[in-house]
C-alpha positions as CSV (number, residue, x, y, z in Angstrom):
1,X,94.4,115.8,90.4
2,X,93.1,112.3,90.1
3,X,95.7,109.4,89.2
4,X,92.8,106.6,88.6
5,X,88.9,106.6,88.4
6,X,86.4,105.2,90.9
7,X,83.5,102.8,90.2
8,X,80.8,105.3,90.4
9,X,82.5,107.4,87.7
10,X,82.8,104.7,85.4
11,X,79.2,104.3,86.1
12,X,78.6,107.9,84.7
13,X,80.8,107.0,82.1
14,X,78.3,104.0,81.1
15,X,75.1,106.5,81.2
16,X,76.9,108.9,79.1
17,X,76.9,106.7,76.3
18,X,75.1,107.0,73.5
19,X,74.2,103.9,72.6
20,X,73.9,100.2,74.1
21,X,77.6,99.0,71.8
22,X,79.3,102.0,73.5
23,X,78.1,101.1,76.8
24,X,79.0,97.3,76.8
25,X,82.4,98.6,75.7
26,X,82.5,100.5,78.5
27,X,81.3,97.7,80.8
28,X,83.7,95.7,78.9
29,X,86.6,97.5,79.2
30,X,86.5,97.8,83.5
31,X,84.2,94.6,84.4
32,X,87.1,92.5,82.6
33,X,90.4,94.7,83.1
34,X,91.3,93.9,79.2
35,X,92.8,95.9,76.6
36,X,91.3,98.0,74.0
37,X,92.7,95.5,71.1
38,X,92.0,92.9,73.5
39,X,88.0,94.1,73.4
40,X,87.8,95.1,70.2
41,X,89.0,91.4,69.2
42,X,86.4,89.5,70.9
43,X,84.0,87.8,68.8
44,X,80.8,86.2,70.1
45,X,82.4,82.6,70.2
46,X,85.2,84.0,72.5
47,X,81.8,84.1,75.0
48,X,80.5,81.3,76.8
49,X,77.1,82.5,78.6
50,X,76.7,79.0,80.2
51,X,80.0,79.4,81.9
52,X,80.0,82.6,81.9
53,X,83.4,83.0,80.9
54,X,85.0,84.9,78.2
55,X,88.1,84.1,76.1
56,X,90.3,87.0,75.9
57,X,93.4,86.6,72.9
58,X,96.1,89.2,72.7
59,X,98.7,89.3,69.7
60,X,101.7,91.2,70.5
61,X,104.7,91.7,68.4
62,X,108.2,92.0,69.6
63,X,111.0,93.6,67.5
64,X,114.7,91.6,68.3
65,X,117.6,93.4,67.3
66,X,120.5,90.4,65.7
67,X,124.5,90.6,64.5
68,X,124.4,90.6,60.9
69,X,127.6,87.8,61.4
70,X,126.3,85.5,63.8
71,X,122.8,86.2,64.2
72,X,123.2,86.6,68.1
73,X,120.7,88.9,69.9
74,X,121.6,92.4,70.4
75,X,120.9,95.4,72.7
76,X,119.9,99.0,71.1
77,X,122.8,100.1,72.5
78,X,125.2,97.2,71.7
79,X,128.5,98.5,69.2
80,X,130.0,94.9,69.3
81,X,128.1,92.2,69.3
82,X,128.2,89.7,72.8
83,X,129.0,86.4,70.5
84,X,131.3,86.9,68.0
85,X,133.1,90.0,68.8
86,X,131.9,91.5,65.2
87,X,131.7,95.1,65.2
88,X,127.6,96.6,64.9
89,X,127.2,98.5,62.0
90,X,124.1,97.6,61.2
91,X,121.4,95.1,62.6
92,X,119.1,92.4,61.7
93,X,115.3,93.1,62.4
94,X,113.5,90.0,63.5
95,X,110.1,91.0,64.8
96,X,108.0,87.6,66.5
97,X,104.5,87.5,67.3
98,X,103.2,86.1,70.8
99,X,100.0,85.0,71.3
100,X,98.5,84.5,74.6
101,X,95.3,83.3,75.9
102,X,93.7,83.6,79.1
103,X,89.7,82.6,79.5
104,X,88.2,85.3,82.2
105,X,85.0,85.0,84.4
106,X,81.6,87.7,83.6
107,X,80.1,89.0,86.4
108,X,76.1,88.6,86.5
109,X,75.1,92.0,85.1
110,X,77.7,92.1,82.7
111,X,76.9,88.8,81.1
112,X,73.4,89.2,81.0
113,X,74.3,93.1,79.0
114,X,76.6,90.6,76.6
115,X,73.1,88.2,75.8
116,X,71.0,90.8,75.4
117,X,73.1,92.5,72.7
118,X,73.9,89.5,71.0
119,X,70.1,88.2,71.1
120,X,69.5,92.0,69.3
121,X,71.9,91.3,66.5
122,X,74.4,94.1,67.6
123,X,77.5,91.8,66.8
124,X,78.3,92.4,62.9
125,X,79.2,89.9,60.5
126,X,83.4,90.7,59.6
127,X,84.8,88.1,57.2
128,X,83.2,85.7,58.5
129,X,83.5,86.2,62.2
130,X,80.5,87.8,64.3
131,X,83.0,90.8,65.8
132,X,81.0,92.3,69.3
133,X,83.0,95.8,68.1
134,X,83.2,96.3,64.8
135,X,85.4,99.4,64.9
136,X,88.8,99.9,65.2
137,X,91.0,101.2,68.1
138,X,90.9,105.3,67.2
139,X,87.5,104.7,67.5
140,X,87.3,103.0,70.3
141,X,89.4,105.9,72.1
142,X,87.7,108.6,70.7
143,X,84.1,106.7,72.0
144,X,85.8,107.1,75.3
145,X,87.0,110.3,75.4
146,X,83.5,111.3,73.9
147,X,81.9,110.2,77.1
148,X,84.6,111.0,79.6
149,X,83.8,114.6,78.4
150,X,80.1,113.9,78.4
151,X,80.3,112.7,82.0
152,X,82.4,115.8,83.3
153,X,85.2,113.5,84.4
154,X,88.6,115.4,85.1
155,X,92.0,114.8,83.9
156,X,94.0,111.6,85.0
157,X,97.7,112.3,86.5
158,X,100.5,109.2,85.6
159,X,101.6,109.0,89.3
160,X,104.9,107.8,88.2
161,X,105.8,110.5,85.5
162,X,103.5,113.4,86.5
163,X,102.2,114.0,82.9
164,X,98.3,114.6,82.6
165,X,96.3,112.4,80.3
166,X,92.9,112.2,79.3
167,X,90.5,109.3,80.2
168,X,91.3,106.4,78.1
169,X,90.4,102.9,77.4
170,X,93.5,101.5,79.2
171,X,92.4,104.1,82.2
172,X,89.5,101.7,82.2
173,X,92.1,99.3,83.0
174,X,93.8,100.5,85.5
175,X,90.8,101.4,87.5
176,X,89.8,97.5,87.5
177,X,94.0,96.6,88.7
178,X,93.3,99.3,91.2
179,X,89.7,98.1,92.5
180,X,91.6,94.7,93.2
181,X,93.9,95.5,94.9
182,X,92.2,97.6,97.5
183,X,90.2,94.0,97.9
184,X,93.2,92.4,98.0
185,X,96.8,93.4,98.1
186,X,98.6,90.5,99.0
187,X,100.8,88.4,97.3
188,X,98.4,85.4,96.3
189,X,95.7,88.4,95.3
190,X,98.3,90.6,93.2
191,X,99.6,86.8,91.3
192,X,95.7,86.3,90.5
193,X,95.7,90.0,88.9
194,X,98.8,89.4,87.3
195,X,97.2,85.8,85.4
196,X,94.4,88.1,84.9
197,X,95.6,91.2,83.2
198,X,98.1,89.3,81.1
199,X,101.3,90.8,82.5
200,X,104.2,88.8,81.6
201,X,106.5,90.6,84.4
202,X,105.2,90.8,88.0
203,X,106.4,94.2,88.7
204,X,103.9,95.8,86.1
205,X,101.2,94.0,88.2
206,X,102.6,95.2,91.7
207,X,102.7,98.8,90.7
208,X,99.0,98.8,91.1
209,X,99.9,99.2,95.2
210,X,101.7,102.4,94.9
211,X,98.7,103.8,92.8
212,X,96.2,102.7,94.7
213,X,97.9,103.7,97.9
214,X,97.7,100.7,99.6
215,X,101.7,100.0,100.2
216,X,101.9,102.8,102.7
217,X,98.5,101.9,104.0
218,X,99.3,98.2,104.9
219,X,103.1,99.0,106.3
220,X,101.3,101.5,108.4
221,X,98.5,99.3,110.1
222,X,101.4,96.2,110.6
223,X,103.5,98.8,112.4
224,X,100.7,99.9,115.0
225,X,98.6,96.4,114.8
């Protein structure tokens, strides 16, 4: 069982699309190691073809727990509160919206997909803003299941938890994290896919090693080298 995909099934992934929007979501998707809300965001002044350089925002909400006394931050698991002492019975719910922005680079062929489709009027006009992918993020998954199965690509295994999923947009993802690090698995080269993926935490980024299998690979060639 397969824990990530390679570039030449993506690639089959791409011709088993049914349309040129689909594909580019595709391409998308791997070529920039973003998101599905990430992609489905992007609007054609988020793209820079001169520079070739896309802007990629991400809106994440974060649910903090509070003491209805003091208004200190709590745990799930908290009883008394940390500050005052007060006893939990209850909880405040403050949920806080971060939004980060990173500006990524566009490969040749990839950029030159993006011009064509915008010189074709594929973006639609959504209040306003000329949206790349109109559609939502069920969609979105279900155009990517769609071709997975179309393709004849197997099952993906979570290496961590064992559990089988089918391909997804964020598999899309992981097969870009996993691409660079076989490049480049050293620290400088897992911080540059950390500032490009978005990760807050380094540790999400450096679990790319164990699935690609290049921890055990590199302690193995310093030992005999």
């Amino acid at each position: 069982m397969k824990t990530y995909l390679e570039p030449s099934e993506i690639s089959l992934l791409e011709n088993a699309a049914s349309n040129t929007r689909d594909r580019l979501l595709i391409r998308v998707l791997f070529r920039l190691g973003c998101r599905i809300s990430e992609a489905l965001s992007l609007e054609v002044d988020d793209i820079d073809l001169a520079q070739g350089t896309v802007k990629i925002q991400h809106l994440k909400a974060r649910v903090n727990l509070g003491c209805p006394k003091c208004g200190a931050r709590l745990g799930r698991t908290h009883s008394f509160c940390p500050k005052c002492g007060a006893r939990v019975t209850a909880t405040i719910i403050k949920e806080q919206q971060q939004r980060r922005m990173r500006v990524l680079p566009l490969d040749r062929d990839t950029s030159e997909m993006l011009k064509d489709f915008i010189k074709r009027g594929g973006p639609v006009n959504k209040n306003g803003r000329k949206r790349i992918f109109p559609i939502n993020r069920h969609r979105g998954w279900q155009i990517i299941a769609a071709c997975a199965n179309r393709a004849g690509l197997p099952k993906l295994v979570n290496p961590d938890t064992g559990k089988i999923h089918n391909v997804s947009p964020h598999r899309l993802r992981d097969a870009f994290a996993v691409r660079a690090v076989k490049l480049n698995d050293s620290g400088d080269g897992l911080r540059l896919l950390q500032e490009h993926l978005g990760h807050t935490s380094f540790d999400t980024t450096a679990k790319y090693r164990k699935v690609a299998g290049e921890e055990l690979r590199g302690w193995y060639d310093r030992l005999w080298s």
